[in-house]
N, C-alpha and C positions, 0 to 999 in steps of 0.2 A: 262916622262909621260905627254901627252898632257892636258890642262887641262878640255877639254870636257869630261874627261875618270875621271880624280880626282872626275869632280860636278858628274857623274852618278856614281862611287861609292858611295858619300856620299846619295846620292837617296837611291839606294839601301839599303845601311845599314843601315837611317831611317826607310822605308818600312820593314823593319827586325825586328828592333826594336817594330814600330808597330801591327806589324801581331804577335810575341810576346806575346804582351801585350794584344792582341785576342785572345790567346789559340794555334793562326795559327804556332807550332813551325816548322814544317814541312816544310813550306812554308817562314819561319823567315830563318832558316837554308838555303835553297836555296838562297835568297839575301844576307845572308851575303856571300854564295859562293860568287855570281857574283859578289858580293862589293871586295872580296880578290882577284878575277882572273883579275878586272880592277886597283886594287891596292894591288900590293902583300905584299907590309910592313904596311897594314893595320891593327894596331895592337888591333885598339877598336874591328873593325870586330870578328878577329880571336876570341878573348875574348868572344865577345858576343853570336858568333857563341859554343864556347867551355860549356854556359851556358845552351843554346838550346841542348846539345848534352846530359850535364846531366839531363835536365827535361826528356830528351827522357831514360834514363838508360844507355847510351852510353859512359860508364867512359873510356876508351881510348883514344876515340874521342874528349871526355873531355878534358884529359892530355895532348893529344897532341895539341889541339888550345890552351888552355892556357898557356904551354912552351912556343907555336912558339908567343903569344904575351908579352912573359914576355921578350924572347930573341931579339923582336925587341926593346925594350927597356921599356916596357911600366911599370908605376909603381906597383912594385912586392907588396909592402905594400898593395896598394889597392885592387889589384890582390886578394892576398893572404885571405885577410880580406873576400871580397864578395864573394870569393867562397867557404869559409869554411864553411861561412852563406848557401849556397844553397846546401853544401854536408848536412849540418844538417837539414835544411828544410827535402831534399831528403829521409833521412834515417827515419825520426820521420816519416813521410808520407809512407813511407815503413813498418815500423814497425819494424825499425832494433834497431833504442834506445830509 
């Protein structure tokens, strides 16, 4: 991967994180795409993007970012921890417990 393509994922995936943290998930989700189609083993991406999916109610889409970032290697313990946090956020904001 050239590395003009590595810095504009990491753009990307800041910008993501960003708009995020504005509410903009719709738009977070979009650059983490791009950040993953200019770096596919980008495993923060996928992650963050797997988080955006469950604000959105998108639990597949969930499971499936967060697998493909756990199986690139990324740490599961952390993983595991923060997203358990935002299933429970999810659910209590639902009304489910």
């Amino acid at each position: 991967m050239a590395k003009q393509d590595q810095e504009l994922a990491k753009k990307y995936f800041n910008s993501g994180i960003e708009k995020s943290k504005n509410g903009e998930v719709d738009l977070a989700i979009e650059d983490y795409t791009k950040s993953i189609e200019l770096k596919p083993d980008y495993a923060e991406a996928c992650y963050y993007r797997g988080g955006s999916w469950l604000r959105l109610g998108e639990r597949e889409k969930t499971r499936s970012d967060i697998e493909t970032a756990r199986q690139m290697k990324m740490d599961i313990i952390v993983a595991s921890d923060e997203i358990r946090q935002k299933y429970d956020r999810a659910w209590k904001i639902l009304g489910i417990m």
